[in-house]
C-alpha positions in Angstrom: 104.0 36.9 97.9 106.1 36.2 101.4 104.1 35.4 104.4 104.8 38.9 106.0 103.8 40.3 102.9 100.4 38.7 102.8 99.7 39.5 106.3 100.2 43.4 105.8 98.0 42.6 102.8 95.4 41.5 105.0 95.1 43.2 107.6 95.3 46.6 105.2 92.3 44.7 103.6 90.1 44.8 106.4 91.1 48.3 107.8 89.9 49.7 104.1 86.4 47.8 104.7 85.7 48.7 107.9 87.0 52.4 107.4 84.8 52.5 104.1 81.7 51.5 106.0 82.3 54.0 108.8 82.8 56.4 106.0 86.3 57.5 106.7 88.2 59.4 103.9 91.1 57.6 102.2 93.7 59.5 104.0 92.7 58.8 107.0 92.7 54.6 106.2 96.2 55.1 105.1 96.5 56.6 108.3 95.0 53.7 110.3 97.4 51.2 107.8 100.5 52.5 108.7 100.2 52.6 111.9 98.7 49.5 112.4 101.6 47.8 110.1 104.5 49.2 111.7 105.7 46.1 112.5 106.3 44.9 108.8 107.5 48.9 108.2 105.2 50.1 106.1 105.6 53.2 104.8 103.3 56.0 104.5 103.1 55.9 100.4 102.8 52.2 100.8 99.3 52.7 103.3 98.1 54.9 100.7 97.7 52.5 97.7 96.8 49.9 100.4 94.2 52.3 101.5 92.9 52.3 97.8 93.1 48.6 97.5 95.3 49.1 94.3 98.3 47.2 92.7 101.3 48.9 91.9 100.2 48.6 88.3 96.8 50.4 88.9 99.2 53.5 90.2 101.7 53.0 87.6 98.6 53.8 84.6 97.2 56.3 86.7 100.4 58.4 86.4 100.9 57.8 83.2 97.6 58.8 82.4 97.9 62.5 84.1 101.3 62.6 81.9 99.3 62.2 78.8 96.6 64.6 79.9 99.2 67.5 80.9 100.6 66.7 77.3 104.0 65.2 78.5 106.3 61.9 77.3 105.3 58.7 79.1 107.3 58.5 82.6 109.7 56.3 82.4 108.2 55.3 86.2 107.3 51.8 86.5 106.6 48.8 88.9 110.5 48.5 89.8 110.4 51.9 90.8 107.7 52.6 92.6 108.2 49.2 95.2 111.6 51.4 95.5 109.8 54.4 96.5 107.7 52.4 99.1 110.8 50.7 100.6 112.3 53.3 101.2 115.5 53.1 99.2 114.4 55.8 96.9 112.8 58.7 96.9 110.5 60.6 94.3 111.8 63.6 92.0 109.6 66.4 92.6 107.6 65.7 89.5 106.9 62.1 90.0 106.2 63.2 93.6 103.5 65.6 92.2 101.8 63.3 90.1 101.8 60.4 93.1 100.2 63.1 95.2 97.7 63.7 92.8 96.6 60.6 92.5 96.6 60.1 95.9 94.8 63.4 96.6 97.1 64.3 99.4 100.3 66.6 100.0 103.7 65.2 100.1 104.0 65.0 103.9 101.0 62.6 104.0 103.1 60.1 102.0 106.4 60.8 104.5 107.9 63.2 102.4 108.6 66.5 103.5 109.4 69.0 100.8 106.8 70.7 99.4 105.4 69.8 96.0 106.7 71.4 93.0 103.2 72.5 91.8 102.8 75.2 94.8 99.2 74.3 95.3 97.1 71.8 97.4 96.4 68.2 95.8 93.2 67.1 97.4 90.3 67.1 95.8 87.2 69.5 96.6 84.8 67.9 99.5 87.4 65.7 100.0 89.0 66.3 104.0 86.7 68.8 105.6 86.5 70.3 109.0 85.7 67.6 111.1 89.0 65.1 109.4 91.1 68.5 109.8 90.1 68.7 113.9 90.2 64.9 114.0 94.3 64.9 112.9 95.0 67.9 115.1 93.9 65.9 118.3 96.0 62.9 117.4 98.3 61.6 119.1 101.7 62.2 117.3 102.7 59.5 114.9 104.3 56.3 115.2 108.1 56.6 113.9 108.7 53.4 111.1 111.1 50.5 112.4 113.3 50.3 109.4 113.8 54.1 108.7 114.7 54.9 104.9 118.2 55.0 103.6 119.7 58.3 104.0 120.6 60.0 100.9 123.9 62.2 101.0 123.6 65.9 99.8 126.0 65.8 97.1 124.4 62.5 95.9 121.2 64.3 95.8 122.5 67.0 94.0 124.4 64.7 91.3 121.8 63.2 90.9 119.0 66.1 90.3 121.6 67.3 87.6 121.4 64.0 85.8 117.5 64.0 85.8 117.5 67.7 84.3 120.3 66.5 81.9 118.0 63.3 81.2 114.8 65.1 80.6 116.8 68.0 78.3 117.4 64.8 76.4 114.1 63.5 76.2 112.6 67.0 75.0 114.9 67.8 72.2 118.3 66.1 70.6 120.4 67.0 73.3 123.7 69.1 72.5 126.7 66.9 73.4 129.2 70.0 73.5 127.1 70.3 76.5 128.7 67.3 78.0 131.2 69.4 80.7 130.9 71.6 83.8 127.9 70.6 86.0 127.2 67.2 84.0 130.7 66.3 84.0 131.0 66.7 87.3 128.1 65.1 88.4 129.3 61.8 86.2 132.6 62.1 88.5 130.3 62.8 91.6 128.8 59.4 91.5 131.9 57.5 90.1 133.7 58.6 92.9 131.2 57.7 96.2 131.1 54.2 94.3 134.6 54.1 94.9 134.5 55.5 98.8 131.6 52.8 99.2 133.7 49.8 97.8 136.5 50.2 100.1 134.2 51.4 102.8 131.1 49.2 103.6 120.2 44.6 104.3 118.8 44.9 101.2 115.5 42.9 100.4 116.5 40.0 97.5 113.4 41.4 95.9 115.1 44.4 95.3 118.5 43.0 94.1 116.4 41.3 91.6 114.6 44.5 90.2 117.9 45.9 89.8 119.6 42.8 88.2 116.4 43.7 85.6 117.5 47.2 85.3 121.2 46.9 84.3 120.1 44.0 81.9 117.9 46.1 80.7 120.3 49.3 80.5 122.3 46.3 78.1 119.7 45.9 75.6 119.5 49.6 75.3 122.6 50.1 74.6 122.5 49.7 71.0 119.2 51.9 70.5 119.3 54.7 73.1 121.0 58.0 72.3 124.0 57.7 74.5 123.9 61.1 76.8 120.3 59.3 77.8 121.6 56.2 78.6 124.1 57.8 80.4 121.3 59.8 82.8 119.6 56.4 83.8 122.9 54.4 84.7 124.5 56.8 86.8 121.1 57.4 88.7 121.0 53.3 89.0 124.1 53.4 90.1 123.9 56.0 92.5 121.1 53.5 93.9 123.3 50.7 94.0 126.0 52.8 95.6 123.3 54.1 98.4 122.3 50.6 99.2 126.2 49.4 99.4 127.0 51.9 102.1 125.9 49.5 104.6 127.5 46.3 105.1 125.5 43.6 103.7 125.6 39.9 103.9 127.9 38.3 102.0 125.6 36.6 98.9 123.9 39.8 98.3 127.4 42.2 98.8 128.5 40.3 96.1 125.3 40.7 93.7 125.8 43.8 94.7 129.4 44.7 93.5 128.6 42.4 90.3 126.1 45.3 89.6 128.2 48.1 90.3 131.1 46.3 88.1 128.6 45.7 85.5 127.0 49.5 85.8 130.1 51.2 86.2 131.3 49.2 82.8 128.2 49.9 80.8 129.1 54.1 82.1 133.1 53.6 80.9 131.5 52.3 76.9 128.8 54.7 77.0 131.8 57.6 77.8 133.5 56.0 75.0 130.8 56.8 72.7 130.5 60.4 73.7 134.1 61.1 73.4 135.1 61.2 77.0 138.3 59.0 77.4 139.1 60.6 80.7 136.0 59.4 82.8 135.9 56.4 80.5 138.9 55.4 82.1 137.8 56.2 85.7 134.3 54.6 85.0 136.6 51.2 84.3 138.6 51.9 86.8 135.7 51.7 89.2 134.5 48.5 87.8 137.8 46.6 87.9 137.5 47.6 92.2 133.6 46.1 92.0 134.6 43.4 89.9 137.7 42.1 92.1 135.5 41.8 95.2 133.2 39.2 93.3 136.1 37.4 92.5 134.8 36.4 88.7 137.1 35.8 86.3 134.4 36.6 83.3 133.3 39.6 84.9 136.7 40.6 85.7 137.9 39.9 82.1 134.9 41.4 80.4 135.7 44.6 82.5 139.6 44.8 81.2 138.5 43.8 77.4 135.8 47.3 76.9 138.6 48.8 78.8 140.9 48.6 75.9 139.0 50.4 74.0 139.9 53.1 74.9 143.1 53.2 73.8 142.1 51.9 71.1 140.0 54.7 69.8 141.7 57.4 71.3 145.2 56.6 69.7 147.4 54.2 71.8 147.3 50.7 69.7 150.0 48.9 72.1 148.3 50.0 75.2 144.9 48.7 73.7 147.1 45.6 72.7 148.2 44.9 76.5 144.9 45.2 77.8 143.1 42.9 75.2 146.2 40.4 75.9 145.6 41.3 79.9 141.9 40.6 79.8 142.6 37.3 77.2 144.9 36.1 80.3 142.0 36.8 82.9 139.8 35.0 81.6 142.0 31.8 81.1 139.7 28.7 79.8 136.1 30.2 81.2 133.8 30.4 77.7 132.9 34.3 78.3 132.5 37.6 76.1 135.8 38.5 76.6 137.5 35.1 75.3 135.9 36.4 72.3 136.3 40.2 72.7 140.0 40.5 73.9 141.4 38.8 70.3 139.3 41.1 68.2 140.8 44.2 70.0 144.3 42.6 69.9 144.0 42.2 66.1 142.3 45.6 65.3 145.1 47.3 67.3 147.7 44.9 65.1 146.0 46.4 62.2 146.1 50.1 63.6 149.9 49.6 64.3 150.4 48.2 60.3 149.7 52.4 59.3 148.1 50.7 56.4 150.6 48.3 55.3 150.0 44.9 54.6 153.0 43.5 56.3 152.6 39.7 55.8 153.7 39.3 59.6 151.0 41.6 61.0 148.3 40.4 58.6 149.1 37.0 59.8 148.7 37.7 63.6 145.6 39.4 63.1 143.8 36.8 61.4 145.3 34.1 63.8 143.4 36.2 66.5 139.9 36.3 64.4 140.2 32.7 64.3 140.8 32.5 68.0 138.0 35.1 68.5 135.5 33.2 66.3 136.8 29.9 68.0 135.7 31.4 71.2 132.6 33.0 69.6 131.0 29.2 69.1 131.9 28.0 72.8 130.3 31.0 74.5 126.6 30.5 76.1 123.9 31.7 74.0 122.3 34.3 75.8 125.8 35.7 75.9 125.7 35.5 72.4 122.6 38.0 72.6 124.0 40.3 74.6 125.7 43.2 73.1 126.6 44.9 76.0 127.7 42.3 78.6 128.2 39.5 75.9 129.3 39.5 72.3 127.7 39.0 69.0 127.8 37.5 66.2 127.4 41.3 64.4 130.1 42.7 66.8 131.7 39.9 65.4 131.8 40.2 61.9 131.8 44.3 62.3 135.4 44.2 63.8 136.6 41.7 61.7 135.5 43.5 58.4 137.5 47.1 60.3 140.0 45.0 60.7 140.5 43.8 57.4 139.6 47.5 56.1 142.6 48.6 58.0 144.9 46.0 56.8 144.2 46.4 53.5 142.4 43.5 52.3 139.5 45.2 51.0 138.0 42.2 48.9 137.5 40.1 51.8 136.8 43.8 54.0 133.7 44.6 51.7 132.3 40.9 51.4 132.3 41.0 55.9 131.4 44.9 56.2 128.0 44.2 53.8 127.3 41.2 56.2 127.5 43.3 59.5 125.9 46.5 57.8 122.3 43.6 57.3 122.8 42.6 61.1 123.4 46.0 62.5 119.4 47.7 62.0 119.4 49.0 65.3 122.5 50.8 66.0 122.7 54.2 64.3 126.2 54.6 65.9 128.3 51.0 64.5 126.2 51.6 61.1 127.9 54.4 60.6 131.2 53.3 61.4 130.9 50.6 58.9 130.0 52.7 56.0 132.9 54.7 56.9 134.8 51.8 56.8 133.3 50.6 53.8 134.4 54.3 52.1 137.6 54.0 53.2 138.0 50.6 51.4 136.7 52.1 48.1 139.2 54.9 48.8 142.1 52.1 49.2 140.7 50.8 45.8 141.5 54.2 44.2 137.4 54.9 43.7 137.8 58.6 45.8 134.5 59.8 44.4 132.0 56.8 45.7 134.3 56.7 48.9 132.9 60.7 49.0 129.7 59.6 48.3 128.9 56.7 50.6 131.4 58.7 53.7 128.4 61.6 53.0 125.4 59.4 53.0 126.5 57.9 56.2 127.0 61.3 58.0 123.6 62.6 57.0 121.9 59.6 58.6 123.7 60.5 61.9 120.7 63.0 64.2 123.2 65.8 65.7 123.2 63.9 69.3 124.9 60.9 68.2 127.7 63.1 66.3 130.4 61.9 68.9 134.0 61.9 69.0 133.5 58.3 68.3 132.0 59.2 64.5 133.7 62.5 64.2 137.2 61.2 65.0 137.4 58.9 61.8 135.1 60.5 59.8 137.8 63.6 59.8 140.7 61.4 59.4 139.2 60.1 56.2 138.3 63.5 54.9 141.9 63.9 55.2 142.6 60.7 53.3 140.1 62.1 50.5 141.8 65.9 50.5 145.9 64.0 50.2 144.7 61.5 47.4 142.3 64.3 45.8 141.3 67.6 46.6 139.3 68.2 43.9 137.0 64.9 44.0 133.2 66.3 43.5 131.1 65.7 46.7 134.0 67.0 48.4 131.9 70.5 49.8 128.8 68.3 50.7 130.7 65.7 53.0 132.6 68.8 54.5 129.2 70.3 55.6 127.8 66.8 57.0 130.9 67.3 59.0 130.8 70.8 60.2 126.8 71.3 60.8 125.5 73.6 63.2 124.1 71.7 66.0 120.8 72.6 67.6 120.6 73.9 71.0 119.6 71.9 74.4 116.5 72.8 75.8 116.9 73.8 79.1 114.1 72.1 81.5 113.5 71.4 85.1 114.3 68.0 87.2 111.8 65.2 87.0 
């Protein structure tokens, strides 16, 4: 705890006592606490769990206890967010504002906000304020405004983001529809990509905060690999939107550029996670925005990391040279730095080498593609390893041996293709989407081997494992282009009907619910 921060600490310590003993209400210490700690800002939701004598954790249960009463999912609210909320750089949904005024027992312009609450009733608590605290605040004097008033949040930001937080808590109460992935939510995804790019050729945060959020996009990472994708989605673009708020004023220069590393580093995470729903349009823009973040940090890795998921996109969507130049572009980048993408780049470089083949095994392309697995698993062993952890900012050891095995699958060297694929399929138990893209791979290699049936059977197995929301473009797009492998070699192959309707099934509907 800073020095400032100890000394609001105190003297909100001895306010609550002496208030208690002169038995004043709650509200009305919170009142006496913010005003008496203007000078380190305090904010009115801040005076409120001062006035209580709580930590942020005490508030955090409290909340999550009324969730579980009012039979709801846990909040994802925690410590990170609620020190945003008393800073000022966020503000409360209108159902996180309802429960914070409920355990607060006060209405939302008490804690500084004005809207009303969501729950079109009062929040305090029979007995609580009575006549004489009611006359007592009418003959106040008018309040004291803060020093450090909170960041202003644009309209349209708003807006985009209230769209996101429906979209996010659709998700959260059933398997969201990804059809649904157009009109309002597209826009929205465009909404936030865009100011992010007005702000980074436009523009003080606390470190304290720069740290939470450095937590948050690490954490967004690790999620990655085991959070429905339309979800993630929701939670970056909000942090993002954060990130963007807090970059439209100038900052100094050490935390602009912790700053832009997160917006590079967001912004990327949004361009994969596009990827995986199908979207190469705003996949594109997403990287787009993060090669602009990236090139004011002036990080070769970063930079390099950026241009390597970029290829991608190509690369699934149907351009193998393009996806070639990039991987070749971000291999240049990052020059002699030990990164992700010194590892990355030459797997993308040999998968496109292998998507350009068409399936033959061309001694000259099987060549260059295994030269650049060996330069890839070269890097692979120099890289740090916590970067060797990461699956999202780094590379693994499974991405490692997933790629090579598709790569192999697509060259046509299915002995070698089925020995790797079974050794990624044991590493990957926590990714429902590159599982199934390695059984598909490992069908296609039984097809190659002229054994159409169990290339039927295992393609079908791996579909039905799929839940409806992570039945993306990503999964669908070779899934059908090996049911059309199976149909040219034999349309007759039994199984044939049951992997056509683990293609086609009906999807179940969104739920439609209210902003959190």
């Amino acid at each position: 705890m800073s020095g400032r921060q100890h000394r609001e600490t105190e003297i909100a310590r001895q306010i609550r006592a002496k208030g208690l003993a002169a038995g004043r209400t709650s509200a009305q210490i919170a009142d006496e606490i913010h005003e008496a700690c203007a000078a380190f800002s305090t904010s009115r939701i801040k005076a409120h769990r001062l006035a209580y004598g709580i930590a942020l954790a005490d508030v955090i249960e409290q909340v999550r206890a009324l969730f579980e009463r009012d039979g709801k999912a846990m909040p994802g609210i925690g410590e990170t967010l609620l020190s945003a909320y008393e800073s000022g750089l966020k503000r409360p949904g209108p159902e996180y504002l309802h429960y914070l005024c409920t355990v607060y027992r006060v209405e939302p312009g008490a804690l500084g906000y004005d809207a009303p609450c969501i729950c079109g009733h009062g929040h305090r608590m029979p007995g609580v304020l009575g006549a004489v605290e009611v006359k007592e605040r009418a003959q106040r004097p008018p309040e004291r405004e803060l020093l450090l008033a909170p960041m202003e949040t644009d309209p349209e930001d708003e807006e985009n983001e209230n769209i996101l937080r429906r979209t996010l808590l659709n998700s959260l109460q059933a398997d969201a529809n990804l059809t649904d992935l157009e009109g309002p939510v597209l826009g929205a995804c465009e909404g936030i990509r865009r100011r992010m790019d007005e702000t980074l050729v436009s523009a003080t945060v606390s470190a304290a905060m720069l740290d939470q959020w450095e937590e948050s996009t690490v954490s967004f990472g690790r999620q990655y690999t085991t959070t429905a994708p339309l979800r993630l989605l929701c939670d970056v673009l909000l942090e993002l939107s954060a990130v963007r708020t807090a970059m439209s004023r100038r900052q100094p220069i050490d935390l602009q550029e912790r700053l832009c590393r997160m917006a590079a580093q967001l912004a990327g995470l949004a361009g994969m996670i596009m990827i995986n729903l199908g979207d190469h349009r705003l996949a594109r823009s997403f990287f787009r925005t993060g090669r602009t973040a990236a090139d004011e940090t002036g990080d070769r890795a970063l930079r390099a990391w950026i241009a390597a998921r970029e290829s991608l996109v190509p690369l699934y969507f149907g351009d193998a040279r393009e996806a070639l130049t990039l991987a070749k572009k971000s291999r240049d980048m990052a020059g002699s730095t030990p990164c992700a993408a010194q590892a990355m780049a030459p797997v993308v470089e040999a998968r496109a080498l292998a998507m350009m083949s068409n399936g033959e095994s061309k001694k000259e392309i099987v060549d260059q593609a295994k030269r650049a697995l060996a330069r890839a698993r070269n890097a692979f062993a120099h890289m740090r390893p916590e970067d060797q952890e990461d699956v999202a900012f780094g590379y693994t050891e499974k991405q490692l041996y997933f790629y090579q095995g598709d790569v192999l699958t697509k060259l046509g060297q299915t002995i070698e293709a089925e020995v790797v694929l079974d050794q990624a399929l044991e590493k990957y138990q926590d990714h429902i989407l590159d599982q199934t893209l390695i059984r598909l791979d490992q069908a296609q290699c039984r097809l190659i081997d002229g054994d159409v049936e169990e290339a039927v059977s295992i393609a079908t197995r791996a579909l039905n494992l799929v839940t409806d929301e992570y039945l993306t473009d990503l999964i669908m797009r070779p899934a059908l282009q090996l049911e059309r492998a199976i149909l040219a070699r034999d349309a007759s192959v039994p199984g044939l009907d049951g992997l056509s309707a683990a293609l086609r099934r009906s999807r179940q509907p969104e739920l439609k619910g209210g902003d959190g």
